[in-house]
N, C-alpha and C positions, 0 to 999 in steps of 0.2 A: 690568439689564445688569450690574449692581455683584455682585448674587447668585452667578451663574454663573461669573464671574473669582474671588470671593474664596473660592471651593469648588473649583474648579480649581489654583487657588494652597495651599490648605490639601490637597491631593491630592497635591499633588508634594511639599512638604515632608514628608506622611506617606511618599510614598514613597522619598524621599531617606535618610529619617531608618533606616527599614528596611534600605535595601540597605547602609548604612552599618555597621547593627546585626550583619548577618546575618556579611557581609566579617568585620567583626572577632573576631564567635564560632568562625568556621569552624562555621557550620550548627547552632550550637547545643552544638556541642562545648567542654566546660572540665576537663571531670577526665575522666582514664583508667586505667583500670587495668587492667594488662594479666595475663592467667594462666600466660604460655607466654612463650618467650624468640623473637626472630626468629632464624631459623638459615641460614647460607650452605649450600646442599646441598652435601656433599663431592664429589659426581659435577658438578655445575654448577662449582664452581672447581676441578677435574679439566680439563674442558672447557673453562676459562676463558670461562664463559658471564656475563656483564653485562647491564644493561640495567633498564628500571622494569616496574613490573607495579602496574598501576593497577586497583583494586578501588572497587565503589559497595556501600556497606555498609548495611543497612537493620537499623535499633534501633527497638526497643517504648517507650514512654515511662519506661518504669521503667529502661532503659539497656541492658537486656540485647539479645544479636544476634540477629537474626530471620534474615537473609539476606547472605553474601559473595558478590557476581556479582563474578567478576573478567572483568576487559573486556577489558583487553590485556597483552602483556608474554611474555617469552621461559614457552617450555612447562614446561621446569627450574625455574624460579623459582617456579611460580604456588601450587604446594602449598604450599610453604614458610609463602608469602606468605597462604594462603588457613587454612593453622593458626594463625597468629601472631593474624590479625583476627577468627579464629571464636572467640579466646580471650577478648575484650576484656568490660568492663562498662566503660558512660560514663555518665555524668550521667543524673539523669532529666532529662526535656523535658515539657513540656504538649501532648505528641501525636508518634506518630510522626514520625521521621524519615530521610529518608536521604544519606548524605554519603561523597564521593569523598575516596578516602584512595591514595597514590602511594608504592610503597616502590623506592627505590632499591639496586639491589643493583653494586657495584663491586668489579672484581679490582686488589687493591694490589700494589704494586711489591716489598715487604721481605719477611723470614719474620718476621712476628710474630701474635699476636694476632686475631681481626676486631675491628674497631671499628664502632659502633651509636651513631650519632646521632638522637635526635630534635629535627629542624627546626622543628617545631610541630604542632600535635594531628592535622597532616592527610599530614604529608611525612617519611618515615622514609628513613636514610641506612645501609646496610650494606654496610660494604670487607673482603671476605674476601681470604682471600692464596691464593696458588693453592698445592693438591698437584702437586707433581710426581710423574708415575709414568713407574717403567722399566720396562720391554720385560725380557725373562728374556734372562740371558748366558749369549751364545754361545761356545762354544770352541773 
């Protein structure tokens, strides 16, 4: 009876220990390197279009991108978002993998700059400022 509890117990601990591991890598992810710049489309902050556009990204163990499925997120956004991640090399890994990666894109209030946060290997922040465009004058 002793058998079966302390294999049980040594089961959860390995699995504790894992989901622990996994949480903290973000899936295996530690270096990135990216090829391409994230871009706020100029017709999207035209439109003052916002919103996240969440992609599951699937890497070869040697880190290169095998596949960008983007899953959700406004229709303006998702090329953008779908060049930025087809550009990427990450880490090798001991076997494929695949990991959900969220980019937020936001219309800012000032005229300056975009600004490009990375939150951590999994969650990107981009606040573009909006183009105003005029209408042809009338006389």
């Amino acid at each position: 009876m002793a058998m079966p509890f302390r294999s049980l117990l040594i089961l959860v601990c390995l699995g504790f220990f894992a989901s622990s591991q996994a949480e903290g890598s973000g899936c295996g992810l530690s270096a990135i390197r990216e090829a391409t710049t994230l871009l706020y489309p100029p017709i999207a902050k035209a439109a003052h279009v916002s919103g996240q556009v969440i992609a599951m990204m699937k890497f070869s163990p040697d880190g290169t991108v095998l596949d960008v499925e983007i899953l959700s997120g406004p229709e303006m956004l998702r090329k953008s978002a779908r060049d930025f991640l087809a550009g990427w090399t990450v880490n090798p890994y001991g076997g494929s993998r695949a990991c959900p990666v969220v980019i937020t894109y936001n219309i800012g209030d000032a005229e300056e700059h975009d600004k490009f946060i990375q939150k951590d290997m999994q969650h990107y922040v981009l606040t573009g400022y909006p183009i105003h465009l005029h209408g042809p004058v009338l006389y």
